[in-house]
LOGU-687188 format. One record per residue (C-alpha): residue number from 1; residue in one letter; x, y, z. Coordinates in steps of 0.05 Angstrom, whole numbers. Layout:
BEGIN
SITE num residu      x      y      z
SITE NUM      A      X      Y      Z
...
//
This chain:
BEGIN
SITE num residu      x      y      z
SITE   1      X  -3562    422   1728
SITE   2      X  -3603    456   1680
SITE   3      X  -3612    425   1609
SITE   4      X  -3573    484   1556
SITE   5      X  -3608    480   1492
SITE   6      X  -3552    481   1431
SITE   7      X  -3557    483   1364
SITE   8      X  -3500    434   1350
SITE   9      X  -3462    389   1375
SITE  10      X  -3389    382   1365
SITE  11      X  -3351    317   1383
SITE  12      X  -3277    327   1397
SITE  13      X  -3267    269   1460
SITE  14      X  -3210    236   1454
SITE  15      X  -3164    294   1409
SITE  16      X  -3106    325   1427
SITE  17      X  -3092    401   1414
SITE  18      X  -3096    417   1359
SITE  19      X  -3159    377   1330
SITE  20      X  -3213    401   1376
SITE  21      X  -3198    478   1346
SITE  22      X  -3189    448   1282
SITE  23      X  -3264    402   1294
SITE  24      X  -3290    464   1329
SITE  25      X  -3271    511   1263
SITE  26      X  -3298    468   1213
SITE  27      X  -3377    464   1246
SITE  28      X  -3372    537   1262
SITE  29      X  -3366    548   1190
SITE  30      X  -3425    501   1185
SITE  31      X  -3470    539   1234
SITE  32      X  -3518    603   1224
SITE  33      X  -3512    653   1262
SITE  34      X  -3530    677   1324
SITE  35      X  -3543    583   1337
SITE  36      X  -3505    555   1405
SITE  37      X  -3446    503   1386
SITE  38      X  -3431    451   1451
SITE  39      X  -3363    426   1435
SITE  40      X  -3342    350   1477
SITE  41      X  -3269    351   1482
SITE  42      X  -3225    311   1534
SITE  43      X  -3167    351   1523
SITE  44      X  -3155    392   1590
SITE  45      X  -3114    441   1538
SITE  46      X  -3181    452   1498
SITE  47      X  -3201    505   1564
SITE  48      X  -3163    557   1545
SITE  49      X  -3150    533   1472
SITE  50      X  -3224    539   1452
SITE  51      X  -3241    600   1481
SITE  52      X  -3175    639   1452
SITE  53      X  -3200    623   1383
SITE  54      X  -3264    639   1406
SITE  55      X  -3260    708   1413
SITE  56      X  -3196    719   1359
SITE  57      X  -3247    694   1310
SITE  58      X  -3309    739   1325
SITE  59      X  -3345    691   1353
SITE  60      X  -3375    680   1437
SITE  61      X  -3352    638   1487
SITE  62      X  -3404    630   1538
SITE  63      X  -3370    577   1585
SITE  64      X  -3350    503   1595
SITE  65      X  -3377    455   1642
SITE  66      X  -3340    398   1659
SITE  67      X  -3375    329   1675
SITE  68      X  -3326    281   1698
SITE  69      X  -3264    283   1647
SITE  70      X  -3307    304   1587
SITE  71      X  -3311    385   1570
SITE  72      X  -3368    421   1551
SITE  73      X  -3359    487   1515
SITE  74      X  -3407    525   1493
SITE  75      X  -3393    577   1435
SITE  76      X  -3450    623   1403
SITE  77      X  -3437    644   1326
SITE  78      X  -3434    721   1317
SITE  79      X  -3479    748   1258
SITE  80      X  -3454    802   1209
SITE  81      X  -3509    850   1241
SITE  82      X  -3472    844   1313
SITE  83      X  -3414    857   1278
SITE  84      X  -3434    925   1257
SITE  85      X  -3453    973   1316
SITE  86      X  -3527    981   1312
SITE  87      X  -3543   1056   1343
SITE  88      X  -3605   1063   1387
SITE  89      X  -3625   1131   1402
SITE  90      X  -3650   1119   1471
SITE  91      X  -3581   1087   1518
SITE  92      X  -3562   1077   1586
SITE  93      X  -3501   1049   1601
SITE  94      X  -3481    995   1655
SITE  95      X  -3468   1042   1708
SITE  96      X  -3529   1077   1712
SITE  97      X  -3576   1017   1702
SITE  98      X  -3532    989   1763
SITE  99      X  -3561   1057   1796
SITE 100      X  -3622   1044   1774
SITE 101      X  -3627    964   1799
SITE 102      X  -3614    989   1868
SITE 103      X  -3684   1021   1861
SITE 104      X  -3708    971   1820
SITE 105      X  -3784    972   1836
SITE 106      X  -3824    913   1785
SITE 107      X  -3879    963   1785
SITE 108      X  -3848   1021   1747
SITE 109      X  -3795    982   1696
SITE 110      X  -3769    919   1672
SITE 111      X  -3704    884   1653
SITE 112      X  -3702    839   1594
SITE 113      X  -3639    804   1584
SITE 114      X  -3651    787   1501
SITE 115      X  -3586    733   1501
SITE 116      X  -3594    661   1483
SITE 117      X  -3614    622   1535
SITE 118      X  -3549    587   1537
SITE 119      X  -3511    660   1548
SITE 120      X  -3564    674   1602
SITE 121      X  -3555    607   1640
SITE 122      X  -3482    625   1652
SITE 123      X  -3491    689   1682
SITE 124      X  -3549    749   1682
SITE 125      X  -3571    802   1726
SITE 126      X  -3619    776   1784
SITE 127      X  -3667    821   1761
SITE 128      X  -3673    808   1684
SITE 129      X  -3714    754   1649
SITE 130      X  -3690    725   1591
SITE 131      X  -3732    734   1524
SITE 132      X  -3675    721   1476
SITE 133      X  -3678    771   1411
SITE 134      X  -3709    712   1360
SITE 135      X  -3771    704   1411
SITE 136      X  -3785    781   1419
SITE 137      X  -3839    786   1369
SITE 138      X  -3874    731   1407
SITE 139      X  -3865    746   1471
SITE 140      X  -3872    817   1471
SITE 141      X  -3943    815   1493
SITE 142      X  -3909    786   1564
SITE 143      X  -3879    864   1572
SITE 144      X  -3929    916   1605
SITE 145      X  -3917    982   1556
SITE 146      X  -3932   1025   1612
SITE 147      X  -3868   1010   1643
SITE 148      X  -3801   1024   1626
SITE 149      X  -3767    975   1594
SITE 150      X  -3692    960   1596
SITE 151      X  -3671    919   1542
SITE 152      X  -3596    885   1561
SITE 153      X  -3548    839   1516
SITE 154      X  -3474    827   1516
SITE 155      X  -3451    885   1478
SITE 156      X  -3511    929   1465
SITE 157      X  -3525    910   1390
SITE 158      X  -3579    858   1396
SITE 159      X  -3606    892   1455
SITE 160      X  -3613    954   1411
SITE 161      X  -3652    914   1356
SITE 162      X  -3694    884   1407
SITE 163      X  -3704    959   1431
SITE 164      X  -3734    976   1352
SITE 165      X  -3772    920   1344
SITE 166      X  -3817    936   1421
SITE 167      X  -3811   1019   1399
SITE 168      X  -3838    992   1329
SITE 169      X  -3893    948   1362
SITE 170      X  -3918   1013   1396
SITE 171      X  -3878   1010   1464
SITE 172      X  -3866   1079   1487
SITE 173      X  -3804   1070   1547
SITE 174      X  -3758   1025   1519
SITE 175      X  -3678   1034   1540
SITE 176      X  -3618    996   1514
SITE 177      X  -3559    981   1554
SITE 178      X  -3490    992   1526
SITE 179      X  -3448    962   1530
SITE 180      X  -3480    912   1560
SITE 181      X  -3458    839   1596
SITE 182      X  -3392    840   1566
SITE 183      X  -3375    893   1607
SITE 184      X  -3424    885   1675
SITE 185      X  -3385    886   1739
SITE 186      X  -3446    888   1780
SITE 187      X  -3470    817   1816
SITE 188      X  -3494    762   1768
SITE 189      X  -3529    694   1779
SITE 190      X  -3513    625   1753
SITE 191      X  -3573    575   1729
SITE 192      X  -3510    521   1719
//
């Protein structure tokens, strides 16, 4: 298995509901946005526990692994910016880049999947590589700008502001995807 680089580390082993929510609410007060939490909970309860606070709190769940009878989950801290929809004047949405991927030629455009790495180990499009949005000003130089570039995320909003910062850095063909993974019902590959 692949090695998920988090930002934090939660220990919950040995806690019954409802202490690893209570652990797991606590750091993610702790934590700056947009960083990857792993939670460690034995708790089988802590499955569908974590993940329902989760999302009624704003926040990701990307997915647990389980390795023997200790949990994994993995949580990614929403920022404020997320929060507010972010418009980008240039949009294609899931269906029509699923159009597009059937032609997908790597000589006429690219798919950049701008999630954390952790998000992108879980499940992305075949197709896209992952530059997640805090590397994009470094990487950039990795993206031909005479190709069209389709920038994806999970719900369109850091996609968009990867989609500024390339049109900003003088890339002329740059798309954004709404909304994006949370939504995709096309085929998606593991790394896990």
């Amino acid at each position: 298995m692949e090695y998920l680089k988090t930002d934090h580390q939660v220990d919950a082993k040995g806690f019954a509901c409802p202490m690893p929510i209570v652990k797991t609410k606590k750091a993610m007060n702790n934590v700056n946005a947009g960083e990857i939490v792993e939670i460690l909970a034995t708790d089988q309860g802590s499955k569908a526990d974590i993940q329902a606070w989760t999302n009624s709190a704003g926040h990701q769940y990307l997915g647990t692994i389980e390795e023997g009878n200790v949990l994994k989950h993995y949580l990614r801290k929403t920022t404020e910016v997320e929060k507010e929809e972010m418009i980008f004047s240039k949009t294609i949405d899931n269906e029509e880049l699923m159009k597009k991927l059937l032609d997908y030629h790597t000589d006429q455009a690219i798919l950049v999947d701008v999630r954390e790495q952790a998000e992108y180990a879980f499940g992305h499009i075949p197709q896209a590589i992952s530059i997640p949005l805090g590397e994009i000003d470094n990487r950039k130089d990795e993206l031909d700008k005479d190709k069209t570039i389709y920038i994806i995320c999970r719900t369109g909003t850091r996609s968009g502001m990867a989609a500024q910062k390339l049109i900003d850095s003088g890339f002329g063909n740059v798309v954004n995807v709404k909304p994006g993974m949370s939504e995709w019902s096309g085929y998606m590959q593991s790394d896990i």
